[in-house]
Structures are given as C-alpha cells and as structure tokens.
C-alpha positions in Angstrom: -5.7 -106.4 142.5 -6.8 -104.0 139.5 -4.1 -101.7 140.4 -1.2 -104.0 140.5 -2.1 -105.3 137.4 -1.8 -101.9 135.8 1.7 -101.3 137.5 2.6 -104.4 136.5 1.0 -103.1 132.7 3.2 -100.2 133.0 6.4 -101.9 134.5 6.4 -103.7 130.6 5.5 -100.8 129.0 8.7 -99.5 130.2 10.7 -102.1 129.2 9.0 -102.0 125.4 10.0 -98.0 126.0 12.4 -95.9 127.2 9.9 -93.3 129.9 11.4 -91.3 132.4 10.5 -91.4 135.9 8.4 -88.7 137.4 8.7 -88.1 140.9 5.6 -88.0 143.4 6.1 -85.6 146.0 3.4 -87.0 148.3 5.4 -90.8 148.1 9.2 -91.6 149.2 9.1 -93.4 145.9 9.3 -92.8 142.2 6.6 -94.2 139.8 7.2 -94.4 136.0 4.8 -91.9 134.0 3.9 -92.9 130.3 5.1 -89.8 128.3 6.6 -89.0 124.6 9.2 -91.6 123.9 13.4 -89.9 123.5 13.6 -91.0 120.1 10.1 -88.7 119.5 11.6 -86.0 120.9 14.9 -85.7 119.0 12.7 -86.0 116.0 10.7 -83.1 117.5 13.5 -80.9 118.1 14.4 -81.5 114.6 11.5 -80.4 112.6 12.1 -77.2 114.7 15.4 -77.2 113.7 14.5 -77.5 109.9 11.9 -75.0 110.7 13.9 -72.4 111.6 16.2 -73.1 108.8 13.7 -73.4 106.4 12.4 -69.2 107.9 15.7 -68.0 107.3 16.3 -69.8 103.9 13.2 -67.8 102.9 14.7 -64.5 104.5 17.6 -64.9 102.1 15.5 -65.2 99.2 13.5 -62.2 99.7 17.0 -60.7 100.3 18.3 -61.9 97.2 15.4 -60.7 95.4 15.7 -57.1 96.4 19.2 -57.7 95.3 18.6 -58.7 92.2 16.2 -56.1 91.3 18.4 -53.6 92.6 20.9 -55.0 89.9 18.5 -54.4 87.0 17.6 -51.1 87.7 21.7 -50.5 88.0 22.3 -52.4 84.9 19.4 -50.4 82.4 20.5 -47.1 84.3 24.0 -47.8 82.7 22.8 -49.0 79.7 20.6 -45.7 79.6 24.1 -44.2 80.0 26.0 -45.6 77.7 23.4 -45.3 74.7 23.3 -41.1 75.6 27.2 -41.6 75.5 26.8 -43.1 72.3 24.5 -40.6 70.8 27.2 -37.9 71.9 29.9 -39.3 70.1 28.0 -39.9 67.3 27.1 -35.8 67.4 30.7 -35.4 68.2 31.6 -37.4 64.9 29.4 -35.3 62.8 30.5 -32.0 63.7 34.4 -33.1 63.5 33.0 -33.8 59.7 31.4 -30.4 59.5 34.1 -29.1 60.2 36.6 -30.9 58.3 34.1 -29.9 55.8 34.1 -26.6 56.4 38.1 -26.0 56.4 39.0 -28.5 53.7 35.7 -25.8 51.6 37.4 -22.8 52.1 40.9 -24.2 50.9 39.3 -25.8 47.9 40.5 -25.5 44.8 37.8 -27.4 42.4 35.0 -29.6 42.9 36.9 -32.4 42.8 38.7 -31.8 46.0 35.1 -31.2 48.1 34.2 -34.3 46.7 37.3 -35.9 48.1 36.4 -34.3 51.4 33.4 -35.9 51.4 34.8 -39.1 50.5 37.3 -38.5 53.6 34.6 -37.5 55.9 32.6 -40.3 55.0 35.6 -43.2 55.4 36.8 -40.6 58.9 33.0 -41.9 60.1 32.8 -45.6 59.2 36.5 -45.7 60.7 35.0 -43.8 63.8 31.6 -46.6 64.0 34.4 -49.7 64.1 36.1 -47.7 66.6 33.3 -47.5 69.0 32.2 -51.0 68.0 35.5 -52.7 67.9 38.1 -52.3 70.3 41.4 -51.9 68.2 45.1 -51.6 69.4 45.8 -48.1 71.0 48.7 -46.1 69.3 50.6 -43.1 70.7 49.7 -40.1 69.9 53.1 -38.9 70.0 53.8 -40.4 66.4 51.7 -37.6 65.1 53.0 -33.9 63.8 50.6 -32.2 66.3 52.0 -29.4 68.3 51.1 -30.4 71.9 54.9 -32.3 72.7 53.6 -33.4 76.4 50.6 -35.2 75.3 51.0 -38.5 76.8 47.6 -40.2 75.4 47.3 -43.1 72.4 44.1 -42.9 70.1 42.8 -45.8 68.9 44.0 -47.1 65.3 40.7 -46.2 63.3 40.6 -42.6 64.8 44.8 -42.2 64.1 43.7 -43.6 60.6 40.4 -41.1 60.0 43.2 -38.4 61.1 46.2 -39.2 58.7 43.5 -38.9 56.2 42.5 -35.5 57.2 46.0 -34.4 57.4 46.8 -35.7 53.8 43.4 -33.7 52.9 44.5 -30.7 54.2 48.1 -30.9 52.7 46.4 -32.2 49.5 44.5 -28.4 50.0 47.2 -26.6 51.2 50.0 -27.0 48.1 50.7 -24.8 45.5 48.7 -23.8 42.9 51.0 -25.0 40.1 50.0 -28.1 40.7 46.6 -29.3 39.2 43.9 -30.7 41.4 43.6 -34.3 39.4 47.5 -34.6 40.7 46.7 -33.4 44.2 43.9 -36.0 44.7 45.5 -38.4 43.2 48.9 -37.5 44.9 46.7 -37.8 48.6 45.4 -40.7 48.1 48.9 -42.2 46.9 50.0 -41.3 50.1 46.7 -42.5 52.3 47.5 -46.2 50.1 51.2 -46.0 51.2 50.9 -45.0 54.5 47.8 -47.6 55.5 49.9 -50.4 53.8 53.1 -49.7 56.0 50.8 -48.7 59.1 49.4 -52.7 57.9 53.2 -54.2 57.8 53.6 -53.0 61.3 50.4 -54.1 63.0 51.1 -58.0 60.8 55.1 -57.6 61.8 54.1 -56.1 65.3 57.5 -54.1 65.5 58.0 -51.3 68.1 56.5 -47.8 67.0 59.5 -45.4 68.4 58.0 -42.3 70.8 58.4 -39.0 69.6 57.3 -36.7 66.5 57.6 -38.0 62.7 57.9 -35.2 60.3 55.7 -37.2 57.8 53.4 -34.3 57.3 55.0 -30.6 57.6 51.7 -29.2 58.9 49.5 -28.5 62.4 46.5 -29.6 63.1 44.0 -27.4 63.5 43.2 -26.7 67.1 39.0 -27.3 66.6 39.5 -30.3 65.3 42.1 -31.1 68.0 40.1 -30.2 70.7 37.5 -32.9 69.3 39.3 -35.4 68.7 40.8 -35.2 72.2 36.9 -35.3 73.7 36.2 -37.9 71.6 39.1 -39.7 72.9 37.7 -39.1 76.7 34.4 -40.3 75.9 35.8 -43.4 74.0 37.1 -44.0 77.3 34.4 -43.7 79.2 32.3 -45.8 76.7 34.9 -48.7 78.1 34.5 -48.2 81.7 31.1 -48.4 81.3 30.9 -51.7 79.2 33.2 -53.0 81.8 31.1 -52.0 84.6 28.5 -53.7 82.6 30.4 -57.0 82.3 31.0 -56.9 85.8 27.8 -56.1 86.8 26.3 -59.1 84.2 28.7 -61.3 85.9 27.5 -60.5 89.6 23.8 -61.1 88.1 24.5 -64.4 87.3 26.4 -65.0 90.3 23.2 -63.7 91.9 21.0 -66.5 89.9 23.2 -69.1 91.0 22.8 -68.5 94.7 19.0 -67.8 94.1 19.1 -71.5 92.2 21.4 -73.2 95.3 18.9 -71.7 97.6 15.9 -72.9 96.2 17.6 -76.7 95.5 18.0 -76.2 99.4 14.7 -75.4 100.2 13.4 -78.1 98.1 15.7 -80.8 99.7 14.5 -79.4 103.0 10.9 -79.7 102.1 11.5 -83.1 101.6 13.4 -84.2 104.8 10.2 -82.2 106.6 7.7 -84.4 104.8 10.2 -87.2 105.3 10.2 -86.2 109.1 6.4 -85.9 109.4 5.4 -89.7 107.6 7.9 -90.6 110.1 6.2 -88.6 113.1 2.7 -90.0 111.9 4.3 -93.5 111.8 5.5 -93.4 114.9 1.9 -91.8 116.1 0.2 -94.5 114.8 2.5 -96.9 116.7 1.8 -95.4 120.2 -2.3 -95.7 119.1 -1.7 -99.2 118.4 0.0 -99.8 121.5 -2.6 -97.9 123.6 -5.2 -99.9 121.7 -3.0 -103.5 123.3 -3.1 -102.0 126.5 -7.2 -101.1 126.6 -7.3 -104.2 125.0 -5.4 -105.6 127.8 -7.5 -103.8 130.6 -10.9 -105.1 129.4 -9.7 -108.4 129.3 -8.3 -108.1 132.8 -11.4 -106.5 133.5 -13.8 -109.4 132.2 -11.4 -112.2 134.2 -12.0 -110.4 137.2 -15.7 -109.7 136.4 -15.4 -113.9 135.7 -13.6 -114.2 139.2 -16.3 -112.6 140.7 -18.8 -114.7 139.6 -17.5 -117.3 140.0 -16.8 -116.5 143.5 -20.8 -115.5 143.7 -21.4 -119.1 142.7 -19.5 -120.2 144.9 -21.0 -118.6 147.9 -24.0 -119.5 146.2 -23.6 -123.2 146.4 -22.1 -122.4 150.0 -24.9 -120.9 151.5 -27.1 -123.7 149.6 -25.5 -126.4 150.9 -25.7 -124.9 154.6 -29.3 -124.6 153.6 -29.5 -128.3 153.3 -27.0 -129.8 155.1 -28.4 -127.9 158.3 -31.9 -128.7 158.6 -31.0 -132.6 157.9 -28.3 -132.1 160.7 -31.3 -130.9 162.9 -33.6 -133.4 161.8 -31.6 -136.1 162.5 -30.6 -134.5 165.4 -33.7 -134.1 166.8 -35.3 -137.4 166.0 
C-alpha cells in the first residue's frame, strides 16, 4: 500500500513537471525518475554558455591591452624621433646662418651691411621656426634663378621667402662699389618690400605661378647653401610623414579605447544576465526544496494514516478477540447448564 502511494506521489509529480522516463533494465516497463526539470537545464547550458563568453571577452582584453601598450611605446619612439629631427633642423638652420654669415662677411663693404646680415639671418630663422611649425603652401622651386634646371622639388613659402632675402643680400653685397652702402641696404630691402608684397597679391589672388626660371636676380646660389637648403627640405619632409604617422597612430589609439570601452560595457551587461541567471537558478532551487518539503510532508502524513489504520485495526482485533473471550464462555455456560 506504501508503495503505491508513492507511485501514485510521483505519477503527480510528473504532471506538476516535465521528468523523463528512465528505463529499468530488470522490468519490461518504464518508471518515471525525479531528475532536474528541462527548463533547469537550458538555463544550465546557458550560464556555460555566458561562461565561456565571458573567458574569451577577458582573452580579448588582455589582448587589447598588449595592444595598446605596444602603441605607446610606438607612439613616444616616434615622438623621440621627431624631436632629434627637430633638433637637426634647428642645427641645420643655424649653420645655413653661419654661413650666410660668413659669405655675406667676406663681401662686406661696411658695418652696416653685416648688420643687415644679421637682420636677414635672424628673419631667414623665425621664417624657418613657422615653417616647421606651420604648414604653408609649397611653391616650385623652379621660379628661382638657381642653376640646377631638372630640379623638380617645391620649398615651402617661408624657406623660398628666408632665400629671396638671401639672394637680395648677396646682390645687395655683390654691386659696385660706386654705389654707397646706405643706398645698397636701403635698395635690398626696397626690393625684399616689393617682392613679399607681390609674392602677397598672388597667394590673396591665388593666380597660377608659370614653371620655369625668372631672371629676377642675375646671380647663383651658392652651392653650400644649396646643398642645405635641399637637406632641409628632405627633413621638412620627413618631419610630415612622421606627424602623419603620428595622427594615424593617435587615431588607431583611440580606436583602440573604444573597443577596450565596448568590451568592458559587454562584460558588465554579461555580469549582469549571470547574476540575473543565478537569482533565477536559486529561485528555482528553492522551488524544488519547497516541493520536496510537500512531498515529505505528504509521506509523513500518509505515514501517520497508516500508522492510524493500524491501530485502529489492533483495536479492532482487540475488541474481536474480547468479545470471543466473552461471548464464548457464556456460549459454554449456557451450553452446559
């Protein structure tokens, strides 16, 4: 009797829940087993899931870290770079100075024309600092009386303007005596004023500077000077492909943090839906206590009626076997008498 009531027990705790059958290979028939609920075990196999995905979310941060620090040790080698560039071009600067110096001393005629030297030298280097600093228009180098023909290389518009002032030094050295110095200086600088105003009126007008030599000035320049200015033109260059590969290198840094920034926002989402998934897990737990509680609940009371059955079945013998006791000596009594 005790074990029917527990497979009738079980029969409705299948119906409350879905359990699968087990088979018993020692009956012809299949009993239903109480195990984990389906609905459990989906949620089971999706905390692994999460799991896993959380383990490789934390993969790609460490990746992303390495990444990133990889990128900064890139990024202050280049910046390392660029500031030794710099420094070279700022040594380059002062020896074209010195020796601008030097060839506009030996041509000098008074004091007055050193001092414009210095004067040039000294506007030749604060055009040179906005020309590293600044990126001006590039023009052709071609517009200038040098005597290289197949050059085909700009300057920038600070370095061509630190050069016509050279050139308009030199020829301001280079003339006749009869002249006086007063006239030559102010003579040069006449024609520095005139030539920045109409180099002005162009860049304002924007008009088309024609290729090919302009017999402004009827001199050379010197090849030393040349020769520097044409380095200092290379490593102008490479001072721009490096702030370039800076900026892109910036860029990709940030592009980095965002990713680092998506990723954590991920793993915090995930950490919730995990804690979300566990209450759930717990509540679920608790249900299955609670209904293993009902059913022990349901055994001892099955277990105290049939404890009550059997009593009551003892007092029934009881009162049996005492009513034989006195029904059956009256029955002989009367019997017998």
């Amino acid at each position: 009797m005790l074990l029917l009531l527990l497979l009738l027990l079980l029969l409705q705790l299948q119906m409350l829940l879905p359990l699968l059958p087990v088979p018993l290979p020692l009956l012809p028939v299949s009993l239903p087993l109480p195990l984990l609920p389906s609905p459990l075990l989906l949620l089971l196999l999706l905390l692994l899931l999460l799991l896993l995905l959380l383990i490789l979310i934390l993969l790609l941060l460490r990746l992303l870290q390495l990444l990133l620090l990889l990128l900064l040790l890139l990024l202050l080698l280049l910046l390392l770079l660029l500031f030794l560039l710099l420094l070279l071009s700022l040594l380059l600067t002062l020896l074209q100075l010195l020796l601008l110096l030097l060839l506009t001393a030996s041509t000098a005629d008074s004091a007055v024309t050193a001092a414009t030297a210095v004067v040039t030298a000294t506007i030749t280097s604060i055009l040179i600092l906005l020309q590293i600093l600044i990126p001006l228009p590039l023009v052709p180098l071609s517009l200038l009386p040098v005597s290289i023909p197949l050059l085909p290389v700009s300057l920038p518009l600070p370095l061509l303007l630190s050069l016509l002032l050279q050139l308009l030094l030199l020829l301001s050295t280079n003339t006749t005596t009869t002249t006086t110095t007063t006239a030559t200086v102010v003579g040069a600088g006449t024609a520095t004023t005139l030539l920045l105003l109409l180099l002005l009126i162009l860049l304002v007008l924007q008009l088309p500077l024609t290729p090919g030599p302009l017999p402004l000035l009827p001199i050379s320049l010197p090849l030393p000077l040349l020769l520097l200015l044409l380095l200092q033109q290379q490593l102008l260059l490479l001072l721009l492909l490096l702030l370039l590969l800076l900026l892109l290198l910036l860029l990709l840094l940030l592009l980095v943090l965002l990713l680092l920034l998506l990723l954590l926002l991920l793993l915090l989402l995930l950490l919730l839906l995990l804690l979300l998934l566990l209450l759930l897990l717990l509540l679920l737990l608790l249900l299955m206590l609670l209904l293993l509680l009902l059913l022990l609940l349901l055994i001892i009371l099955l277990l105290l009626l049939l404890l009550l059955q059997l009593i009551l079945l003892l007092q029934q013998l009881l009162l049996l076997l005492l009513l034989v006791g006195l029904i059956l000596p009256l029955h002989c009594y009367y019997y017998y008498s």
